[in-house]
C-alpha positions in Angstrom: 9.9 -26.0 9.0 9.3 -22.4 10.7 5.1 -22.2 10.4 4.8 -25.1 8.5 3.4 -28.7 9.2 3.5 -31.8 6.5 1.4 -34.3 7.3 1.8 -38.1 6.4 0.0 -37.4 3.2 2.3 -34.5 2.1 -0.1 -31.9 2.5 1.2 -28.6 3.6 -0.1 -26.9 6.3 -0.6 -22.7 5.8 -1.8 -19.7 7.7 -4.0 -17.3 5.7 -5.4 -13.9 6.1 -8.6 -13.0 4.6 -11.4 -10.6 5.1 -14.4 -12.1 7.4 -17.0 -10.9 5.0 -14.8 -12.8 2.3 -14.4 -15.8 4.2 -18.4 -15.9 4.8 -18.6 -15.9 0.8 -16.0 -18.5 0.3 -17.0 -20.6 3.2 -20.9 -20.8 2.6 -19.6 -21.6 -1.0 -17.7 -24.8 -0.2 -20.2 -25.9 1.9 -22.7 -25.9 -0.7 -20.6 -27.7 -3.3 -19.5 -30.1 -0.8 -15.7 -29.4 -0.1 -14.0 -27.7 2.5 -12.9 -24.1 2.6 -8.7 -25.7 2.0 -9.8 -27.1 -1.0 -11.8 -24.5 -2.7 -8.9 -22.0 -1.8 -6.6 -24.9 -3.4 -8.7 -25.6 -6.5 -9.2 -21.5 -7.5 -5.6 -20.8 -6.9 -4.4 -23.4 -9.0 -7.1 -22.5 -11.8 -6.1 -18.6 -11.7 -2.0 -19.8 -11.6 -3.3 -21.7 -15.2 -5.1 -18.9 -16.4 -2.4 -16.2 -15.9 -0.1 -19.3 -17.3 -1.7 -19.3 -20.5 -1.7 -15.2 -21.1 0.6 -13.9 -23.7 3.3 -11.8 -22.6 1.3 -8.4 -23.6 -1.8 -9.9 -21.9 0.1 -10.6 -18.9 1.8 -7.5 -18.3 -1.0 -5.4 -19.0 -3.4 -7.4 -15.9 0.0 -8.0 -13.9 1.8 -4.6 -13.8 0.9 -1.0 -13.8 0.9 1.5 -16.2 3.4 4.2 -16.9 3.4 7.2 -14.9 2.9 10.4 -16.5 6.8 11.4 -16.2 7.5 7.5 -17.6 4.6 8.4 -20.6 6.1 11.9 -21.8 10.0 10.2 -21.8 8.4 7.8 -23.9 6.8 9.7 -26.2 9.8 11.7 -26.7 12.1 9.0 -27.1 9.5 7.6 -29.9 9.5 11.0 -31.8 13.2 10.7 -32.5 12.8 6.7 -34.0 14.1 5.9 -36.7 11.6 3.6 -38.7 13.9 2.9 -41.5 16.3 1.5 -39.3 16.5 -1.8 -39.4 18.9 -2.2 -36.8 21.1 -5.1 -35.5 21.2 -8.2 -33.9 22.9 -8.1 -30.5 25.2 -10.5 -28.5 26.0 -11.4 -25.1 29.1 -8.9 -25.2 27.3 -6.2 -26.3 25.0 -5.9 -23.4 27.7 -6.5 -20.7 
């Protein structure tokens, strides 16, 4: 495995960059709750991958992705001027998207 070790207890072994004044945070963290700087980086990922897990779609996309650009915001707009509320519209199938 290229920049990868497994030990015999199938942990995975990973470089990371991180800011020194970050690391200083995190590491003077761990060592006050009594865990080592691996497993507080392990424990928050894992809580923040569950978090972001739980988000509805709307929620996701709006902490996850960026905004419309200005150009993107006017096309929009237009395109919403000329919709047709009434419409109710129809279902579509497989064949009518390819």
């Amino acid at each position: 495995m290229n920049n990868e070790m497994i030990n015999k207890n199938n942990n995975l072994r990973k470089n990371i960059s991180i800011n020194s004044d970050d690391f200083y945070v995190l590491s003077s963290f761990a060592k006050k709750v009594g865990i080592s700087f691996s497993e507080l980086v392990r424990k928050a990922a894992l809580k923040y991958v569950e978090e972001q897990e739980k988000l509805d779609l709307s929620d996701f996309l709006r902490a996850n992705y960026p905004f419309a650009s200005d150009e993107e915001e006017t096309e929009l707009t237009e395109i919403l001027k000329t919709l047709d509320l009434e419409d109710t519209g129809k279902e579509l199938s497989l064949e009518d998207i390819i």
